[in-house]
N, C-alpha and C positions, 0 to 999 in steps of 0.2 A: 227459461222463460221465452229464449226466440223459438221454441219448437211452438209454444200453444200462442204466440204473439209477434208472427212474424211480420205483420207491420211493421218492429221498432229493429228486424232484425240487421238491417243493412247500418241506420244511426248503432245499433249495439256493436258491430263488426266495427266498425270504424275506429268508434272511441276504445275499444278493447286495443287496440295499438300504442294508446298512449297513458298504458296502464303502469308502467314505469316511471314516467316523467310527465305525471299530469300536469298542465299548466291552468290557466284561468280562464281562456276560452274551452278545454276538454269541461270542466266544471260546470260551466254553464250550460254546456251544449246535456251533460247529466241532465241537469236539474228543466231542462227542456223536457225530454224525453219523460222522465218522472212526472212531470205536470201535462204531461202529454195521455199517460198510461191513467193518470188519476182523473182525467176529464173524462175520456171518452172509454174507457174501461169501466169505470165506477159509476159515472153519471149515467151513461148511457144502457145500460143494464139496468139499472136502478129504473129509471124514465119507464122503460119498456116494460117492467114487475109491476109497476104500481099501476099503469095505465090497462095491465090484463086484471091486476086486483079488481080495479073500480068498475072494471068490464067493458072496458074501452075496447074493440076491435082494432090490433096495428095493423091494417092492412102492408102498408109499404114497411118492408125490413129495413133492418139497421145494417148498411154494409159497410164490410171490411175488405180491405184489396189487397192480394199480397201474387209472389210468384212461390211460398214456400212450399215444395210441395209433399213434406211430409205434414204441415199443416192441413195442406188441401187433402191429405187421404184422410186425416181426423175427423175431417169436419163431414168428407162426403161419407166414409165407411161406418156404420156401427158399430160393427165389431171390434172396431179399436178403442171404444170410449174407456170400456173397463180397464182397461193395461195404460190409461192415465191415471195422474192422480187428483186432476181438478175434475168441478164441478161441471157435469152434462154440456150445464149452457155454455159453458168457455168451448166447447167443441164445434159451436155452430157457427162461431164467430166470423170464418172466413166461405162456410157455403154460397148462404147467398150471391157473392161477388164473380161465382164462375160464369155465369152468363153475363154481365160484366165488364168483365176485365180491362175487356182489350175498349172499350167506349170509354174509358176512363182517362183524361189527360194531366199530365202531372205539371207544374207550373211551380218551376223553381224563380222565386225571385231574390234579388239582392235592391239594398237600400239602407240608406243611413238607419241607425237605431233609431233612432227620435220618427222619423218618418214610418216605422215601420210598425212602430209603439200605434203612432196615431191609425195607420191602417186597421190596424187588426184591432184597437178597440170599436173598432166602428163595425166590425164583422167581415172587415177583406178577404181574411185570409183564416178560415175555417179549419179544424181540425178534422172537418171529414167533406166528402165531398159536393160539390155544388151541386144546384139543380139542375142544373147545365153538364153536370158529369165534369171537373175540378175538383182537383187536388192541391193544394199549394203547399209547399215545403222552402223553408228558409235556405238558401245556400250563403254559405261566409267563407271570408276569406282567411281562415284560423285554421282550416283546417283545407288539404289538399283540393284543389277546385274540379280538374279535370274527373276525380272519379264522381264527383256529387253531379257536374253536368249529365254523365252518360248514365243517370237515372232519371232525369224529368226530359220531357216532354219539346219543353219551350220555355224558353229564361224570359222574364218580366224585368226589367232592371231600370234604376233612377240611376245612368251613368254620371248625369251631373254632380251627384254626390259622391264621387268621386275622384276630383279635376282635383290637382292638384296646383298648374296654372294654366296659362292661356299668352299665346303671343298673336298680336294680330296683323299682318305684312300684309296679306293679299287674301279675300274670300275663297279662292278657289284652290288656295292650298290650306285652308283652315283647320283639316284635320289634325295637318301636319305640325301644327303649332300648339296643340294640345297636351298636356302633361297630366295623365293617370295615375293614379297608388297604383302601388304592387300588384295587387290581387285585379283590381281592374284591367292590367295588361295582360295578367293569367288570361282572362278573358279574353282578350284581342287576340291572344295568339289561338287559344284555342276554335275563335269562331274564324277564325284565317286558315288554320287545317284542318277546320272538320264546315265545309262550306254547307254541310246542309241540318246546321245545327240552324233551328227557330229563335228568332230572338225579336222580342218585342218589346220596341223596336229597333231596326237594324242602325246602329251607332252613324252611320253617314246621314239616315235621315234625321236624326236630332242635331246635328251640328247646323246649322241654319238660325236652328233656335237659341246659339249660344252668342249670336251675333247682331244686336239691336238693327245696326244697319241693314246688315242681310236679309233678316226681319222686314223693314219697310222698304226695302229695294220692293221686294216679294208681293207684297200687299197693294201698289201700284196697281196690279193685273185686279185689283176691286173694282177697278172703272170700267171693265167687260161688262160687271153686274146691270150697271144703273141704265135706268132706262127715262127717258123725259117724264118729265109732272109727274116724277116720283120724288119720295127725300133717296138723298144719294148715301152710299157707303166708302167709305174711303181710308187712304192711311193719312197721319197727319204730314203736316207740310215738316219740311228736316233739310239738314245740312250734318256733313260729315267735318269736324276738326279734327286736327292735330297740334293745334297751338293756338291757344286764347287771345296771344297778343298778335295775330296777322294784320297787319295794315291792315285786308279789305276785310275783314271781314264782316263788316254794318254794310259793306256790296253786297256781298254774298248772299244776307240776310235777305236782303229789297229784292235783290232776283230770284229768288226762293219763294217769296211773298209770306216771307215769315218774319210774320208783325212780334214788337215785344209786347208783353212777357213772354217765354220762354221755358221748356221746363228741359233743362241737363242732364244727357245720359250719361253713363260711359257706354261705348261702343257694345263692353264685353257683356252680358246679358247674365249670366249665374254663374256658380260654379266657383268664387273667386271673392273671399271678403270684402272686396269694394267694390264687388258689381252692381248694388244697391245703393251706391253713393252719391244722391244728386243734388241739384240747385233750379231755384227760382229766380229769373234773372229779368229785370224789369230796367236795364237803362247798360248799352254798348259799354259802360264802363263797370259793371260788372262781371264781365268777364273778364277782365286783368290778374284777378289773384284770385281762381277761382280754383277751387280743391278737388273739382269732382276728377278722375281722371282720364288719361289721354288714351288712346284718342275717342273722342266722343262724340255722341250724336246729341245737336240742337235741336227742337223740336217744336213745333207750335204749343204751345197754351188754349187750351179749348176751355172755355164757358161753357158750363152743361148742369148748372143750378146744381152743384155739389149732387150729383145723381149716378151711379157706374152700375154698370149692368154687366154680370161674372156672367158670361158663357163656359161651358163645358163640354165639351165632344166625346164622349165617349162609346165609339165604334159608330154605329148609323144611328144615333140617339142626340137630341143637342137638348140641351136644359139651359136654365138663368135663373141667377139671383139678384138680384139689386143689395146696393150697401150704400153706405156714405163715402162722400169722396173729399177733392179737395174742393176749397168753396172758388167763387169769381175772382175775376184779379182784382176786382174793385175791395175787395175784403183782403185779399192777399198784400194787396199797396199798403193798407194799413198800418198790417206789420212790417212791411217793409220798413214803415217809415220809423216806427217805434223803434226798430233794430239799427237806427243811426242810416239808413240806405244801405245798408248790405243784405246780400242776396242771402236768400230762404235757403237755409243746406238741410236735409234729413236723409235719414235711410229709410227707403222707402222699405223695407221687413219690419222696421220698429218705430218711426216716428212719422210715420207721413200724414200732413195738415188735411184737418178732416172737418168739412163746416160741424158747425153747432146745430145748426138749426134739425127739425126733424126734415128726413128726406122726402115725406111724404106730400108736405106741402110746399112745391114749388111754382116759381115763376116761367120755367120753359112749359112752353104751351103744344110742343110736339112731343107724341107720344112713340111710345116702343115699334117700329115697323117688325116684327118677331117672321115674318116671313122674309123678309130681306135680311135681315141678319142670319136666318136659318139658311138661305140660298147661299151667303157668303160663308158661313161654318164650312157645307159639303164641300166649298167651292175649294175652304183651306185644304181641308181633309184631302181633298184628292191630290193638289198642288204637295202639300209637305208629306202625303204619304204616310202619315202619323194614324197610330190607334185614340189615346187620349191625350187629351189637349184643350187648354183652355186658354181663353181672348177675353179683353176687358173692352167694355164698349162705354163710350160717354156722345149722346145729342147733343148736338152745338145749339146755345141760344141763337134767336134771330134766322141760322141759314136752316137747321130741322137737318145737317148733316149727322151720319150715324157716322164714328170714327172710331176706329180700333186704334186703342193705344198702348196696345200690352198683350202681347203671345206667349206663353208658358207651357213645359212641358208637362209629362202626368204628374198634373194638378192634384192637391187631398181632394180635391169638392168637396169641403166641410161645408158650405150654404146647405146644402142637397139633404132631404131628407134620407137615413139609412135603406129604409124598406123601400125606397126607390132607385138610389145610387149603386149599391150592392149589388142587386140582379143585372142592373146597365152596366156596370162595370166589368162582371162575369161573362156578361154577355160580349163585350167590344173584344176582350182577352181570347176567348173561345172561337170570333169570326176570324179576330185577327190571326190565330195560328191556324186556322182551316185555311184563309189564305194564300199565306205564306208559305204552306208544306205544298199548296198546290203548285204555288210560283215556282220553291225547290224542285219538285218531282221535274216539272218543264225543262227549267234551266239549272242543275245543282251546282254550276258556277258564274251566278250572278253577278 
């Protein structure tokens, strides 16, 4: 079968190795390849019969890419169809692709299951290739990694889903305090000796993003943006702890000008089961036994009529969605108080207080600046050097400040519609390895 279906022939070589002692990832990695052959084998044959039945002209072929080159004399020679035993059509399967080929980029990504589940239901990651000329192919860490790198193109990868933990001493050795799985150090080492491997994107620029503080150190440089008798852009007001019970720290607070409430970070941003761990802290002695942990970042409480606005950056594209958020602190006090005066804890992945009310009818009387917040996007992009990336924006009642209070790395953008997000997505993937190989060619040791 890899003579007339050399697509699957490099996955068939592979798993043919572990045909003594298959394990449960060889199995699956089968039953990929099988549901691989019955999509676009089956379906897509089929598609292209019935649409010449009903008399549909396909103008654009169906291609196949491969480098096998006794496939490619089947497909271009006549002469060989007969001295096969399948059917004509199976012979043309890889013609098409020789003009081709080489415009073809292959885009191996890794990421959690669950993550990768939700990708591809939404049509990320294609079993044939994009319009943009993409290929995407799964690489896992079950199976040897350096030979699967040196068949794609440029690696896509969620490294955060893969921390295993996190120590935080000092920002500017922050790498250094990072604990990867196995397979993810596979990687380190390999993009460390082969410096002109693509990788999007390159692990030094996401570590930034692993660190709240470093985050709104960062965000600071917003105040370049604003310009007089405009609404301003900004990071919230913050303080860094390392211990709840410091004498000053109701000082700290006042010279900060960061009024209570309050809403409690930990410092460490993902990657780490309690990096989602926070608190609502509405009186200096609510931080005394407070659980979120250390060390972590304080941060203002914005009033913004339960309104949040999901930005999204993907490549020179920026989009937004609105959702519900957390409501005023005047609603928050509430419960506060119902809770005996202990602070609001939630994780914010699974429980974060969300008004009731519909979002649509609000009390904040400033609207979305969408060009100011769009000048601030590029403004990120350049600064963190990131493909995709998303920021949560909330408008302060009263002042009409736009605040970013939340930077993430490649975000699902589930708000986003498919037949919108999909092409933008491919698209940010595509700039960003044309990029990046240019970067390489210049400097191949960056």
């Amino acid at each position: 079968m890899t003579v007339t279906r050399p697509d699957i022939s490099y996955a068939v070589g592979v798993l043919s190795q572990f045909m003594q002692s298959p394990q449960k990832a060889h199995c699956d990695a089968v039953i990929h390849v099988l549901h691989y052959l019955k999509v676009i084998g089956d379906v897509l044959r089929a598609i292209v019969h019935l649409l010449e039945e009903l008399g549909f002209l396909v103008i654009k072929p169906i291609k196949m890419f491969c480098d096998n080159q006794v496939a490619v004399y089947i497909a271009s020679n006549p002469v060989f169809h007969e001295r096969t035993k399948h059917k004509k059509v199976d012979c043309h399967f890889v013609r098409d692709a020789q003009g081709t080929r080489s415009s073809v980029v292959t885009v191996g990504y890794m990421m959690k299951p669950s993550r990768e589940e939700d990708f591809a239901k939404r049509g990320a990651f294609p079993m044939y290739p994009t319009q943009n000329g993409l290929i995407f192919v799964p690489l896992t860490f079950d199976l040897p990694l350096e030979s699967q790198l040196q068949e794609v193109d440029v690696v896509l990868h969620k490294a955060t889903d893969e921390i295993l933990t996190i120590e935080l001493n000092s920002s500017s050795e922050f790498s250094n305090k990072i604990s990867y799985s196995k397979g993810m150090q596979e990687l380190e080492r390999y993009i460390r000796h082969n410096p002109e491997c693509c990788v999007i994107d390159p692990l030094n620029n996401i570590y930034p993003m692993l660190d709240r503080l470093r985050i709104e150190e960062i965000l600071l440089g917003l105040e370049d943006l604003n310009r007089e008798g405009q609404c301003r852009i900004r990071a919230p007001r913050f303080i860094k702890v390392d211990n709840f019970k410091e004498a000053n720290l109701g000082g700290r607070l006042s010279e900060a000008e960061l009024l209570l409430p309050s809403i409690v970070k930990p410092q460490v941003a993902c990657g780490v089961a309690d990096a989602h761990s926070m608190a609502i802290t509405f009186r200096i002695e609510d931080f005394e036994d407070l659980s979120v942990p250390l060390p972590a970042v304080i941060q203002e409480y914005v009033d913004h009529s339960s309104l949040l606005f999901k930005f999204y950056v993907l490549g020179e594209k920026v989009f937004h969605a609105v959702r519900k958020s957390t409501p005023n602190a005047v609603v928050l006090f509430s419960s506060y108080e119902k809770n005996g005066l202990k602070p609001i804890t939630f994780d914010s992945l699974k429980s974060l207080p969300t008004a009731k009310e519909d979002v649509t009818s609000k009390t904040n009387k400033h609207a979305l600046d969408l060009g100011l917040v769009t000048d601030a996007a590029i403004w990120m992009k350049r600064t963190l050097d990131l493909t995709i990336f998303g920021f949560d924006v909330v408008i302060q009642e009263g002042s009409g400040d736009h605040v970013i209070v939340d930077v993430n790395y490649l975000p699902s953008f589930k708000e986003l519609p498919n037949d919108v997000a999909m092409p933008a997505f491919w698209d940010a993937v595509k700039a960003s390895y044309e990029s990046r190989k240019g970067k390489l060619a210049k400097d191949p040791f960056p």
